[in-house]
Biopython code that builds the backbone (N, CA, C, O; Angstrom):
import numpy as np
from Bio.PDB.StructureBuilder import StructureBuilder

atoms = [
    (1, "UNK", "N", (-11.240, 121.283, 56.238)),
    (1, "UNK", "CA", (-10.437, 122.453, 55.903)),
    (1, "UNK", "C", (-11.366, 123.650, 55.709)),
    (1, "UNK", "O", (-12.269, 123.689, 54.873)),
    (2, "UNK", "N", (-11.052, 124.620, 56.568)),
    (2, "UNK", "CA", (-11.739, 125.684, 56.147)),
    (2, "UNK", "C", (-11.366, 126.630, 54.904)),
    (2, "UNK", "O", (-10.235, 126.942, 54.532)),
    (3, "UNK", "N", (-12.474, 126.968, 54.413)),
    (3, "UNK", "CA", (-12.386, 128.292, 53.153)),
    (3, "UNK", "C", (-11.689, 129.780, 53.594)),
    (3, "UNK", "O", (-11.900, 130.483, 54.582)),
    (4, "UNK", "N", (-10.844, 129.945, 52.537)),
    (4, "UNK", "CA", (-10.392, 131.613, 52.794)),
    (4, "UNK", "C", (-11.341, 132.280, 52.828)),
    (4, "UNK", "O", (-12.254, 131.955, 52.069)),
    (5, "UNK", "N", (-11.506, 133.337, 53.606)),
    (5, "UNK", "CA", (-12.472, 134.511, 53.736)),
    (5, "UNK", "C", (-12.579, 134.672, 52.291)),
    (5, "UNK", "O", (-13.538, 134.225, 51.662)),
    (6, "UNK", "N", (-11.778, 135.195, 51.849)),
    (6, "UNK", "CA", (-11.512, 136.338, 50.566)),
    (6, "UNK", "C", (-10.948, 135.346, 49.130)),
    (6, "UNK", "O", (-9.809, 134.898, 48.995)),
    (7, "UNK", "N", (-11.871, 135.214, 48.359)),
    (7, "UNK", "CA", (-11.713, 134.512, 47.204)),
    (7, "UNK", "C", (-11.016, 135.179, 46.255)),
    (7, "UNK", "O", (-9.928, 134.831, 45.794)),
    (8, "UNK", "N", (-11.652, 136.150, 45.962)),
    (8, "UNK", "CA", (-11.395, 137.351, 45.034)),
    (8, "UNK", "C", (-10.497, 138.541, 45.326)),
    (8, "UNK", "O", (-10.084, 138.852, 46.443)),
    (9, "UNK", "N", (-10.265, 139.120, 44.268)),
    (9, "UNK", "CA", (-9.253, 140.465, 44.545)),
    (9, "UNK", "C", (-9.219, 140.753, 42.744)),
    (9, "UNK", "O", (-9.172, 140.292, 41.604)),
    (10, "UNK", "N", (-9.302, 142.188, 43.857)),
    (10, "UNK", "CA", (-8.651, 143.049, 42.113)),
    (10, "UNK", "C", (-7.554, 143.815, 42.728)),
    (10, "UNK", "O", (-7.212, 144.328, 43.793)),
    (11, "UNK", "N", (-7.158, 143.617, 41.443)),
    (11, "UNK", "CA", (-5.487, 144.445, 41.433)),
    (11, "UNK", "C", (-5.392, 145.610, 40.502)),
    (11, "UNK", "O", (-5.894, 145.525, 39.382)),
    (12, "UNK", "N", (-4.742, 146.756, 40.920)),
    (12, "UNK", "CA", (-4.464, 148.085, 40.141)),
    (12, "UNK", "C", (-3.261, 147.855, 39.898)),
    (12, "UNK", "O", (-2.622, 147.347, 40.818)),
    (13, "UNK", "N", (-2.410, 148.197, 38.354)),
    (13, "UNK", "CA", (-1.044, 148.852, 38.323)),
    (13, "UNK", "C", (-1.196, 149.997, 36.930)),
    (13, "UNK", "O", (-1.747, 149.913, 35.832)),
    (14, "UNK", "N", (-0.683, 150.686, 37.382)),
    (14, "UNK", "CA", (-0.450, 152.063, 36.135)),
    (14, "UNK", "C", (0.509, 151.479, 35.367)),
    (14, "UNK", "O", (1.136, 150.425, 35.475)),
    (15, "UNK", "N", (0.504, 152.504, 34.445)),
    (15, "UNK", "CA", (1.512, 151.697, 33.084)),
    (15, "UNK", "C", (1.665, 153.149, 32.209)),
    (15, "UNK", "O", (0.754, 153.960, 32.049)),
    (16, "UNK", "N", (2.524, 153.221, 31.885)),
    (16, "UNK", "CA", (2.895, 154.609, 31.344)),
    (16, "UNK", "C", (2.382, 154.884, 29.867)),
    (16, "UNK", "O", (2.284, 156.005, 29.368)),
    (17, "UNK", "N", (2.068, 153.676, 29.246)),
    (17, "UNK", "CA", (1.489, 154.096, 27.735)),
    (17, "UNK", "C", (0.719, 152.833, 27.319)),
    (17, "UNK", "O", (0.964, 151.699, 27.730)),
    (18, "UNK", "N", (-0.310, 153.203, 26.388)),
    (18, "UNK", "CA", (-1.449, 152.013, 25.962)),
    (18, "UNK", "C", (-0.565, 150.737, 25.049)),
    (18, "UNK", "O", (-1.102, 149.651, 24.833)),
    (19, "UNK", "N", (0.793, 151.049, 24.587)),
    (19, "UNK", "CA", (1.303, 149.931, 24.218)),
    (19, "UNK", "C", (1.372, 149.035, 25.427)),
    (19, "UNK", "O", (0.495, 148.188, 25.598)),
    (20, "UNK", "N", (2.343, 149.175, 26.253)),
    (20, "UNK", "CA", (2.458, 148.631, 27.447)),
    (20, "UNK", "C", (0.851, 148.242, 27.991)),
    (20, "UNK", "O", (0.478, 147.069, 27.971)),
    (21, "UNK", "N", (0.330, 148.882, 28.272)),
    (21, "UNK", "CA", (-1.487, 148.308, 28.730)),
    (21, "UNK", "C", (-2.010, 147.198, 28.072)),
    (21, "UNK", "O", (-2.728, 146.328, 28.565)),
    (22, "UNK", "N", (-1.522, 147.302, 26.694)),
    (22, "UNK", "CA", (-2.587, 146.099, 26.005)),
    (22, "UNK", "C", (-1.634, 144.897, 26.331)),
    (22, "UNK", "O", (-2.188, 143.797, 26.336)),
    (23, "UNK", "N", (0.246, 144.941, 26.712)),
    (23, "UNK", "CA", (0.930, 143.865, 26.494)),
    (23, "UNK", "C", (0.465, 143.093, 27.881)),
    (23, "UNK", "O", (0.067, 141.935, 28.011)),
    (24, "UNK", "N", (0.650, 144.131, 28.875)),
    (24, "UNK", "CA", (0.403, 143.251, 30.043)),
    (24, "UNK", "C", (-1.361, 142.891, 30.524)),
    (24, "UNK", "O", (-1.549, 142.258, 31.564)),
    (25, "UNK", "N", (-1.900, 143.099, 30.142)),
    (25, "UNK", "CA", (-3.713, 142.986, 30.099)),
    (25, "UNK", "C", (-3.645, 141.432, 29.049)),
    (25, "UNK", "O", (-3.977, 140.315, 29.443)),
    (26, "UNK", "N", (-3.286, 141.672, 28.097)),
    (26, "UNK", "CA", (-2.938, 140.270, 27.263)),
    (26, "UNK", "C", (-2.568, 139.259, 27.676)),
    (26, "UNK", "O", (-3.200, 138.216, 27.508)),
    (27, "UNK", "N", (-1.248, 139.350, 28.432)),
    (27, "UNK", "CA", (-0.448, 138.756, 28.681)),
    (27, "UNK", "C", (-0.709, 138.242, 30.090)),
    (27, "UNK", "O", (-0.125, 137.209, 30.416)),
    (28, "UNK", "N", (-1.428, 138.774, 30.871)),
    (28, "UNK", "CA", (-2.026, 138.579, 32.567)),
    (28, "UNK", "C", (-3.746, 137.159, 32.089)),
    (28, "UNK", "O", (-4.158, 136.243, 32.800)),
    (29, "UNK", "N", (-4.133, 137.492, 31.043)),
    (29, "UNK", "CA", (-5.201, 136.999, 30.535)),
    (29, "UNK", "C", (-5.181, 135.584, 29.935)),
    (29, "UNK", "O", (-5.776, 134.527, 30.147)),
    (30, "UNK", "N", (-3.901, 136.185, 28.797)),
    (30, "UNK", "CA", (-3.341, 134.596, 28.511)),
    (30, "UNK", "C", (-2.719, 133.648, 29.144)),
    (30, "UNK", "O", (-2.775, 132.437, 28.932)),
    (31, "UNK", "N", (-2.152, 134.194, 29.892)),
    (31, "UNK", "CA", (-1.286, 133.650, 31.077)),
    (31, "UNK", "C", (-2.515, 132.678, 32.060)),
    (31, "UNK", "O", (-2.063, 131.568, 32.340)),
    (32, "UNK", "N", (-3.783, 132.903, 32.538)),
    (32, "UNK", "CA", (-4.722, 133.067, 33.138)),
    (32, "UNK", "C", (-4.568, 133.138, 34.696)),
    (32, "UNK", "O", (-4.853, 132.345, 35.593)),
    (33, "UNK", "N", (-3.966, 134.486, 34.677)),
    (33, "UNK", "CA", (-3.436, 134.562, 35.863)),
    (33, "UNK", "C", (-4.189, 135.880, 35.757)),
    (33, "UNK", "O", (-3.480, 136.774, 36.219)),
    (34, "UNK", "N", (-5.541, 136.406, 35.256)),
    (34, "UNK", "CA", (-6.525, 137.402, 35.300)),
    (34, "UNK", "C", (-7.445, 136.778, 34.160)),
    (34, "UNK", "O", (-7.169, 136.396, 33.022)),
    (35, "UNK", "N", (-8.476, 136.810, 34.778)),
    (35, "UNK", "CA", (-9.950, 136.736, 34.052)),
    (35, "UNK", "C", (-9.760, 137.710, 33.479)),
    (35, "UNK", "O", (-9.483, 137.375, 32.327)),
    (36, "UNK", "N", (-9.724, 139.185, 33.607)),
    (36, "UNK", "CA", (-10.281, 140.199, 32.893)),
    (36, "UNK", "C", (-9.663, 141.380, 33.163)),
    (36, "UNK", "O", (-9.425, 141.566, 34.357)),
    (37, "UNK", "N", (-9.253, 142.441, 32.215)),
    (37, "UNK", "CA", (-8.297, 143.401, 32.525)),
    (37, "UNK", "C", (-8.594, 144.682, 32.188)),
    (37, "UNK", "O", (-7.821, 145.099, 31.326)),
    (38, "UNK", "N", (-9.648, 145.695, 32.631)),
    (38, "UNK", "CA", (-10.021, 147.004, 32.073)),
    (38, "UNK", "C", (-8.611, 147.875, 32.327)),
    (38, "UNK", "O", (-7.732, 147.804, 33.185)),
    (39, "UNK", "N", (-8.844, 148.790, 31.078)),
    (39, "UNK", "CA", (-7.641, 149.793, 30.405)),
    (39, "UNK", "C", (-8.885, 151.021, 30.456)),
    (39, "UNK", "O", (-9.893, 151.297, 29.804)),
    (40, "UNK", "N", (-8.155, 151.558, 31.641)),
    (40, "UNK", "CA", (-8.864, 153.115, 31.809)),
    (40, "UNK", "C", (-7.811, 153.793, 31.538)),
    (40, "UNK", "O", (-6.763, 153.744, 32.182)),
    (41, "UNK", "N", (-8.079, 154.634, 30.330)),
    (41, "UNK", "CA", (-6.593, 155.631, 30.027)),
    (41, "UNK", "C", (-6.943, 156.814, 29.894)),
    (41, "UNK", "O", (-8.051, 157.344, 29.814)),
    (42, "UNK", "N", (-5.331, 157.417, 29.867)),
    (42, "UNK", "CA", (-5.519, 158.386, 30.464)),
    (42, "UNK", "C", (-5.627, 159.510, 31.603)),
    (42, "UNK", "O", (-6.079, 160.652, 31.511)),
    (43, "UNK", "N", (-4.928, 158.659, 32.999)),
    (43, "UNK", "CA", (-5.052, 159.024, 34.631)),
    (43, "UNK", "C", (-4.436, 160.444, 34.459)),
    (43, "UNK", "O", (-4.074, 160.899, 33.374)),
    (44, "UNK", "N", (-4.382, 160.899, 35.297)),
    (44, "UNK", "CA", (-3.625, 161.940, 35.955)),
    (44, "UNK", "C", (-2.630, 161.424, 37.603)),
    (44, "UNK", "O", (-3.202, 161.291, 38.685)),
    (45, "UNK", "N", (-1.594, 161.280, 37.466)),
    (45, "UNK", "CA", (-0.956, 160.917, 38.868)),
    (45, "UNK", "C", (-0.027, 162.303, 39.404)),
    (45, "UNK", "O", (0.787, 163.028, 38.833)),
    (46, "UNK", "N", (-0.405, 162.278, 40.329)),
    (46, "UNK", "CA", (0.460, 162.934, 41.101)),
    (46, "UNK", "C", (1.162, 162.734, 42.424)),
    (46, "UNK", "O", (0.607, 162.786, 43.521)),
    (47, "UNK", "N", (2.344, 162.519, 42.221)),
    (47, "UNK", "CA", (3.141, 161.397, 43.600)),
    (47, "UNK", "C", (4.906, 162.176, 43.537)),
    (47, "UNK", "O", (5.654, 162.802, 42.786)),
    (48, "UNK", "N", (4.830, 161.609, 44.845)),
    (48, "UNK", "CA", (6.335, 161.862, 45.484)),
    (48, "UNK", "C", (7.234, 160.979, 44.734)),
    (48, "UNK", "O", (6.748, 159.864, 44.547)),
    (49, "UNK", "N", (8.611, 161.192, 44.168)),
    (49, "UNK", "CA", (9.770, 160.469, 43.778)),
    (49, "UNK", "C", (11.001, 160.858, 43.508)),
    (49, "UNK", "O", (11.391, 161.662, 42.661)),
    (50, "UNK", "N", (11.665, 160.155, 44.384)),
    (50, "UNK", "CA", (13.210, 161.008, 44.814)),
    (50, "UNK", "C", (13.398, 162.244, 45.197)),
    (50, "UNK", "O", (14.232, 163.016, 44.724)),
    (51, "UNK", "N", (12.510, 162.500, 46.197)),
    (51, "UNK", "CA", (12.019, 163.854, 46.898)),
    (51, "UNK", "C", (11.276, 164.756, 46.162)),
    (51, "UNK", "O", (10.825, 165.673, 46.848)),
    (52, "UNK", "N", (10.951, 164.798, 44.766)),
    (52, "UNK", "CA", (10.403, 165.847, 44.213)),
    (52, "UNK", "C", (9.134, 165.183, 43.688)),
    (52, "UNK", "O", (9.001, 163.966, 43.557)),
    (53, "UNK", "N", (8.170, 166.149, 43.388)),
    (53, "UNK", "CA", (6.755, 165.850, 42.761)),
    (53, "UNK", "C", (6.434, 165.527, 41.337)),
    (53, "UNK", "O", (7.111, 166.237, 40.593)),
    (54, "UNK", "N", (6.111, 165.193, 41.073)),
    (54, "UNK", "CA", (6.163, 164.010, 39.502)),
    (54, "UNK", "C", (4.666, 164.011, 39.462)),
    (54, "UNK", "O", (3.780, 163.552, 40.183)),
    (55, "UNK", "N", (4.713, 164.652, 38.422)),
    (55, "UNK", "CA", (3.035, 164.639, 37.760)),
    (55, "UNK", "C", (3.468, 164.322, 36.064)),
    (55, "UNK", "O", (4.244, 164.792, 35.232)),
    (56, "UNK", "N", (2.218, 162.980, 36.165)),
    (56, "UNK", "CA", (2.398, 162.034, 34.775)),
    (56, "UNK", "C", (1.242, 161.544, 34.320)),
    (56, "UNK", "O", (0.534, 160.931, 35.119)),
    (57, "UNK", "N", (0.868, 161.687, 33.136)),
    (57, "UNK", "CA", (-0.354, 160.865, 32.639)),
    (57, "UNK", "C", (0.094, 159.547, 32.441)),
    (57, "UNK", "O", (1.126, 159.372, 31.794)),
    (58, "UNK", "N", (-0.516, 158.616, 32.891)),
    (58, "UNK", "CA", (-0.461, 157.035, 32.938)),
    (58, "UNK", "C", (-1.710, 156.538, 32.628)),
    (58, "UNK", "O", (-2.689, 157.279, 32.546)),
    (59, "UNK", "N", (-1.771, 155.075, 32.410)),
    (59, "UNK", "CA", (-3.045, 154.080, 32.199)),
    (59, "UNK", "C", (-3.156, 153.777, 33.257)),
    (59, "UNK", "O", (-2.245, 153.902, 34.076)),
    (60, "UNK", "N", (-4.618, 153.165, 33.597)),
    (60, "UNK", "CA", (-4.771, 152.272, 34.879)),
    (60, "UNK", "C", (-5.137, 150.505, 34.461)),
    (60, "UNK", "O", (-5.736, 149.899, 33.572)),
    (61, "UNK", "N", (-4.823, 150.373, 34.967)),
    (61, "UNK", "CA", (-5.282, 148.572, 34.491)),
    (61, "UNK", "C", (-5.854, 147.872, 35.907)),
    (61, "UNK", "O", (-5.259, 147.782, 36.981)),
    (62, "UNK", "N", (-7.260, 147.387, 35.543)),
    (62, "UNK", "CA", (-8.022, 147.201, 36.782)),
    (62, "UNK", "C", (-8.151, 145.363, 36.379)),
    (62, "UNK", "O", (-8.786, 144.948, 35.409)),
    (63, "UNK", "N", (-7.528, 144.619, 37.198)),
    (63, "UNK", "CA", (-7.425, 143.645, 37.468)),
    (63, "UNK", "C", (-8.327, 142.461, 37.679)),
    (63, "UNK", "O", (-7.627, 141.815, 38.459)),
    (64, "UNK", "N", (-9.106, 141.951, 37.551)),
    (64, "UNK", "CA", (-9.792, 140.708, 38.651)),
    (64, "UNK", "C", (-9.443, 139.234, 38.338)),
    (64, "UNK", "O", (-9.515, 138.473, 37.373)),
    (65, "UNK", "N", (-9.026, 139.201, 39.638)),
    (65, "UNK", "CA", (-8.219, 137.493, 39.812)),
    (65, "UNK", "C", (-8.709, 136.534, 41.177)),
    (65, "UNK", "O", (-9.675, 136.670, 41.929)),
    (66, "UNK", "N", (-7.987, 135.864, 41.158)),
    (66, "UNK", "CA", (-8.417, 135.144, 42.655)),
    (66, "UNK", "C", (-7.469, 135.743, 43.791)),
    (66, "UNK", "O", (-6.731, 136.727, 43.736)),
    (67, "UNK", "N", (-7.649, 135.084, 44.564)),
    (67, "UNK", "CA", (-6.394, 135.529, 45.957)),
    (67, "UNK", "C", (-5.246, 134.566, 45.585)),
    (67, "UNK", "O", (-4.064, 134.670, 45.910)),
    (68, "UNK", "N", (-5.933, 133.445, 44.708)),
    (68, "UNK", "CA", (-4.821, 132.418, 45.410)),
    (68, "UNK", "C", (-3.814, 132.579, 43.961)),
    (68, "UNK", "O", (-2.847, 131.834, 43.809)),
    (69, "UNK", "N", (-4.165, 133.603, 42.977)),
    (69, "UNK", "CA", (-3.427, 133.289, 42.322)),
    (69, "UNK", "C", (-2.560, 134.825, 42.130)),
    (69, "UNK", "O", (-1.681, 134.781, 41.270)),
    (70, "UNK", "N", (-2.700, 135.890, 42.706)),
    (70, "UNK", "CA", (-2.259, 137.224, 42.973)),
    (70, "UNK", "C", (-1.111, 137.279, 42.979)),
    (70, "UNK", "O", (-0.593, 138.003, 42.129)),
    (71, "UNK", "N", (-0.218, 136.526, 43.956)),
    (71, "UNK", "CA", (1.178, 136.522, 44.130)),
    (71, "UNK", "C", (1.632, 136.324, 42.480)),
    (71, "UNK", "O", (2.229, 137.244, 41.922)),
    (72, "UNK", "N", (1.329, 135.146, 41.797)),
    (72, "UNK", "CA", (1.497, 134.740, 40.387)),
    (72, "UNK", "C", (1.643, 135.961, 39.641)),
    (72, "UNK", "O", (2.708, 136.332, 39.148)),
    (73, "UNK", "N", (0.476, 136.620, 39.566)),
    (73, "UNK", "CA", (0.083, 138.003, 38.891)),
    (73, "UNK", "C", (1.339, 138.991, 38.861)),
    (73, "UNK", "O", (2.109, 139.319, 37.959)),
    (74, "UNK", "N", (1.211, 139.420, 40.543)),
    (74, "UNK", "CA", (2.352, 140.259, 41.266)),
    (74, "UNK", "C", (3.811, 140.054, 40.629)),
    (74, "UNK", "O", (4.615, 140.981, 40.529)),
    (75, "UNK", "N", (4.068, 138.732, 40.206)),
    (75, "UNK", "CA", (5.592, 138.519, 40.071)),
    (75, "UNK", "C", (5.542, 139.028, 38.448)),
    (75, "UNK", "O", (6.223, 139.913, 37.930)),
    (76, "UNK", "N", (4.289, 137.988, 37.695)),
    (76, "UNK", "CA", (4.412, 138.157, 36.315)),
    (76, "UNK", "C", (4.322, 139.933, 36.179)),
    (76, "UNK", "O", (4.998, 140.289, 35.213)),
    (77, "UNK", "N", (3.761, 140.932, 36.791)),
    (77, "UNK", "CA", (3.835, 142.586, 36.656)),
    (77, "UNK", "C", (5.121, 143.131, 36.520)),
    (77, "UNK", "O", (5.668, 143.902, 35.731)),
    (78, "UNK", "N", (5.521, 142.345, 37.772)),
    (78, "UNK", "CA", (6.768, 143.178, 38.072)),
    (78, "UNK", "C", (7.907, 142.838, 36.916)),
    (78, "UNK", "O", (8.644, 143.796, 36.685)),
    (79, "UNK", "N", (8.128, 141.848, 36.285)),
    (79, "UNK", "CA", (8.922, 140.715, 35.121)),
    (79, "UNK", "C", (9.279, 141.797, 33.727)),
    (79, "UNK", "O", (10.252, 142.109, 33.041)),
    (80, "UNK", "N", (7.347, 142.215, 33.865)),
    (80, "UNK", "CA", (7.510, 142.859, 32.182)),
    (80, "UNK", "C", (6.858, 144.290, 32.766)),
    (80, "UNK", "O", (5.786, 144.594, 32.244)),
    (81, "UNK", "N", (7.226, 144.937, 33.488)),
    (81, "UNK", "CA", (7.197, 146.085, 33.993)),
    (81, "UNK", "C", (8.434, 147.180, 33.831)),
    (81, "UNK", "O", (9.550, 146.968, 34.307)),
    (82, "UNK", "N", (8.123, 148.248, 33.177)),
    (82, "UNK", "CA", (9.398, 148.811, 32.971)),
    (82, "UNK", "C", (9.683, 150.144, 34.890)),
    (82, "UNK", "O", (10.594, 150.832, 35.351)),
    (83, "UNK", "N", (8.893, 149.939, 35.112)),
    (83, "UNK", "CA", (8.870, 150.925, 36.174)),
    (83, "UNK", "C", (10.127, 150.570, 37.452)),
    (83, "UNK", "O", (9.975, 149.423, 37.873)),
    (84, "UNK", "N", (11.109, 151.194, 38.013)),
    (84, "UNK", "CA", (11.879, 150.693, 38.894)),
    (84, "UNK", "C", (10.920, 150.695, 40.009)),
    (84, "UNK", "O", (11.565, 150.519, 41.043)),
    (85, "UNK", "N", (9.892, 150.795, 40.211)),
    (85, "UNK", "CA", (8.492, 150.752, 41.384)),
    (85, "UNK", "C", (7.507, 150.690, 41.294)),
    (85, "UNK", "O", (6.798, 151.359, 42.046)),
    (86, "UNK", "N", (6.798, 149.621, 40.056)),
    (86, "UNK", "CA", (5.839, 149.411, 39.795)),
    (86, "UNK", "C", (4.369, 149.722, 40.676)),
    (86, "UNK", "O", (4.646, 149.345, 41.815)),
    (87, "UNK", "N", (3.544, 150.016, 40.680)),
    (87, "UNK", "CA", (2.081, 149.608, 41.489)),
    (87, "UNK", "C", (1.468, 148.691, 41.239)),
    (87, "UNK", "O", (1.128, 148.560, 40.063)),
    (88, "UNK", "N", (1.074, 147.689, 42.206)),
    (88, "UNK", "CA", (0.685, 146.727, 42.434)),
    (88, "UNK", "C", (0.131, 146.447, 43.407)),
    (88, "UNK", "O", (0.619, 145.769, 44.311)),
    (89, "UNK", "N", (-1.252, 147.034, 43.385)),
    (89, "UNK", "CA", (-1.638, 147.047, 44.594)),
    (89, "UNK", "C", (-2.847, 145.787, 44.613)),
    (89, "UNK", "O", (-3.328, 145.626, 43.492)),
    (90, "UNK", "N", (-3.326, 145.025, 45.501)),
    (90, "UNK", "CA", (-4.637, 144.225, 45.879)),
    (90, "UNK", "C", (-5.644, 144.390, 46.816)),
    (90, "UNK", "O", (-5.418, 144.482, 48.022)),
    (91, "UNK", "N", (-6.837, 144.435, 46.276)),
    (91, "UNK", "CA", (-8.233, 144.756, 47.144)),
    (91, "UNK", "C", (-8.722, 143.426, 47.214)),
    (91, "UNK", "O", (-8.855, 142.905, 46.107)),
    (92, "UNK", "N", (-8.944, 142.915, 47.922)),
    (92, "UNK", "CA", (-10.021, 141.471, 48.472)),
    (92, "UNK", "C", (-11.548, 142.351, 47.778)),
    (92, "UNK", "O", (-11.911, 143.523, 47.872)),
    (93, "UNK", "N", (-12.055, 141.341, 47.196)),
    (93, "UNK", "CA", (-13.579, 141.586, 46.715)),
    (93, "UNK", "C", (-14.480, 141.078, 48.310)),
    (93, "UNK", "O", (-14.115, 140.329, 49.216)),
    (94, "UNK", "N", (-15.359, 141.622, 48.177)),
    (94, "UNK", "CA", (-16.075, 140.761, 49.882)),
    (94, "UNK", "C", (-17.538, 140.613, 49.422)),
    (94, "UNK", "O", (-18.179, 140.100, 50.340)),
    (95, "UNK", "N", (-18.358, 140.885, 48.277)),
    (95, "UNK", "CA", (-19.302, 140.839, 47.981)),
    (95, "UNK", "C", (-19.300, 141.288, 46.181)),
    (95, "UNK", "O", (-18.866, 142.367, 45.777)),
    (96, "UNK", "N", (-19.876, 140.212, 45.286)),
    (96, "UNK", "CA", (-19.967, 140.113, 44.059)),
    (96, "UNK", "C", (-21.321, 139.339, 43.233)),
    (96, "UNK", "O", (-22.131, 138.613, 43.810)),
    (97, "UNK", "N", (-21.346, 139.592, 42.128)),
    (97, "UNK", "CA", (-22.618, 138.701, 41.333)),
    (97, "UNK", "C", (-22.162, 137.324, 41.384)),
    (97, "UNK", "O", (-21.467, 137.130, 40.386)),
    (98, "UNK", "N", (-22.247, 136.239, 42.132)),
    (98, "UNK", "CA", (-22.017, 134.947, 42.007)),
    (98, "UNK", "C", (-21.763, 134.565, 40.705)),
    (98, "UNK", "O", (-20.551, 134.410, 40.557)),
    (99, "UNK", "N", (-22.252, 134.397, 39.924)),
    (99, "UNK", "CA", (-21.864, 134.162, 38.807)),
    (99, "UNK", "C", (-20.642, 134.524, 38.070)),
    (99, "UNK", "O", (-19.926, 133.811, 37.368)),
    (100, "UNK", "N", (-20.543, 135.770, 38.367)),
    (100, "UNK", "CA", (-19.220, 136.757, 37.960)),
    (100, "UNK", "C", (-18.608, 136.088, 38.423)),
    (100, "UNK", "O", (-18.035, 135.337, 37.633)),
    (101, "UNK", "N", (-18.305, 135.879, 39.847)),
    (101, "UNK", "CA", (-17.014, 135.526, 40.232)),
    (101, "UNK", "C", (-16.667, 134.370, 39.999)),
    (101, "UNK", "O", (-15.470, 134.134, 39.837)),
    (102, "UNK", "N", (-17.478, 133.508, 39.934)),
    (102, "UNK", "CA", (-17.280, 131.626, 39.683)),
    (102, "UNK", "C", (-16.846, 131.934, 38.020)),
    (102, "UNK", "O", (-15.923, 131.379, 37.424)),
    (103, "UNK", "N", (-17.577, 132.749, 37.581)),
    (103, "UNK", "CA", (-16.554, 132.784, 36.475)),
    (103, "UNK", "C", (-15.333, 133.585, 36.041)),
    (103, "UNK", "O", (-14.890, 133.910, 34.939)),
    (104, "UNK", "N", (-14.974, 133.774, 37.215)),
    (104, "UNK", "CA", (-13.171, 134.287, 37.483)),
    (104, "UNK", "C", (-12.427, 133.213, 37.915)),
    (104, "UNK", "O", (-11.286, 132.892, 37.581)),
    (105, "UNK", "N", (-13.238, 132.651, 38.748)),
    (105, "UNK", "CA", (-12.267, 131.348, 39.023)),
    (105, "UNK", "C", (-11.809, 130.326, 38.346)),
    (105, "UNK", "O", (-10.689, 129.822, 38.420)),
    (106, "UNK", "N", (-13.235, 129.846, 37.278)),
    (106, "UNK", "CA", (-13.404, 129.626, 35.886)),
    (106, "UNK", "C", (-12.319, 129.351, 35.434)),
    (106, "UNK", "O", (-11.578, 128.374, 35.550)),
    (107, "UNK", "N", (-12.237, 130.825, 34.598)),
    (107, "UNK", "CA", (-11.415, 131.586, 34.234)),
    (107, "UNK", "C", (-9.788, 131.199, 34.263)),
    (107, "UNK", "O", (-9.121, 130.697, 33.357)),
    (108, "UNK", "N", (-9.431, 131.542, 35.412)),
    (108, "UNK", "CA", (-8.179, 131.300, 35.887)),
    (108, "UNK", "C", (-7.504, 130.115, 36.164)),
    (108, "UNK", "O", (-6.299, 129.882, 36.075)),
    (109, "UNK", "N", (-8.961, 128.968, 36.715)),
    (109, "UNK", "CA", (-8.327, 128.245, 36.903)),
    (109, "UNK", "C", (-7.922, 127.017, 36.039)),
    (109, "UNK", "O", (-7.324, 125.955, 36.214)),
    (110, "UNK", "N", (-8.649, 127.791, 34.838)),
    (110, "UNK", "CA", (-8.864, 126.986, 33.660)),
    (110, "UNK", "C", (-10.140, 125.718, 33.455)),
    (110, "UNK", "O", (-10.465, 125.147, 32.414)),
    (111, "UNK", "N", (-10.516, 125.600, 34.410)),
    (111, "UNK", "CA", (-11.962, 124.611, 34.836)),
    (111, "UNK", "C", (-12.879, 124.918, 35.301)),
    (111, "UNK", "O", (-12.925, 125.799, 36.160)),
    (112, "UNK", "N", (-13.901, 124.270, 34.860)),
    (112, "UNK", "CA", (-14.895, 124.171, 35.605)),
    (112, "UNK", "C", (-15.682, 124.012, 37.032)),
    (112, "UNK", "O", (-15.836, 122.924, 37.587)),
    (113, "UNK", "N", (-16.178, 125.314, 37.563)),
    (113, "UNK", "CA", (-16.422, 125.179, 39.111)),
    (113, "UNK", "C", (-17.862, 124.652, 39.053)),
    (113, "UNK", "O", (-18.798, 124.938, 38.306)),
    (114, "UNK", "N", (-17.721, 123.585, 40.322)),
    (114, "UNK", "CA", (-19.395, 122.891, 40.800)),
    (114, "UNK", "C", (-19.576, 123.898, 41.709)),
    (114, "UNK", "O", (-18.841, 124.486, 42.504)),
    (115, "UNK", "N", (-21.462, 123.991, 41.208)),
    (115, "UNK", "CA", (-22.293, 125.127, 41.622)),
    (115, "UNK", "C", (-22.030, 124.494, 43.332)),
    (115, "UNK", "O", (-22.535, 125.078, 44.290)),
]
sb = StructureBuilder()
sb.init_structure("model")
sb.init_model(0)
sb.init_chain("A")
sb.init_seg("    ")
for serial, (resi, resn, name, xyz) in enumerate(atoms, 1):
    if name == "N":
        sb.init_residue(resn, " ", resi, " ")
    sb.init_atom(name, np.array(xyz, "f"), 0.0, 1.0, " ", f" {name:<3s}", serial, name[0])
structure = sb.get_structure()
């Protein structure tokens, strides 16, 4: 059986206030459906919605998970997401500190990975 290209991925979703940031960063962590969840607050967005321009300060929540467990992630966002269009977006990682990442997988998968 061959290996997926792409082990890794981080995921972005905004979140409209640091209550909400810490529930789902917590809750993505405990869940272990994310190793690790940085809360950059504070964004500036500016985007199209329902034809008009919508400028909003939001959080960012920077993600890192596996591939194989993203979809998981994706559903649990959208669940406790108050947004009728959440962001949820995924980047494939393609190069990382080995270590880091074995310990995302770690992490997530709740076990121990052989070197």
């Amino acid at each position: 059986m061959q290996k997926r290209k792409h082990q890794y991925c981080i995921a972005h979703v905004t979140v409209p206030n640091a209550k909400l940031a810490k529930k789902i960063g917590e809750g993505l962590v405990k869940e272990k459906l994310a190793a690790c969840v940085n809360i950059v607050p504070e964004i500036s967005s500016i985007y199209q919605w329902k034809g008009k321009i919508a400028k909003d300060k939001e959080i960012l929540l920077i993600i890192k998970t596996t591939c194989a467990m993203y979809k998981k992630l994706e559903q649990w966002v959208l669940k406790n997401h108050p947004y009728e269009v959440p962001e949820v977006i995924c980047y494939c990682v393609e190069e990382g500190n080995k270590k880091y990442l074995k310990w995302i997988k770690e992490t997530v998968s709740g076990r121990r990975v052989k070197k």
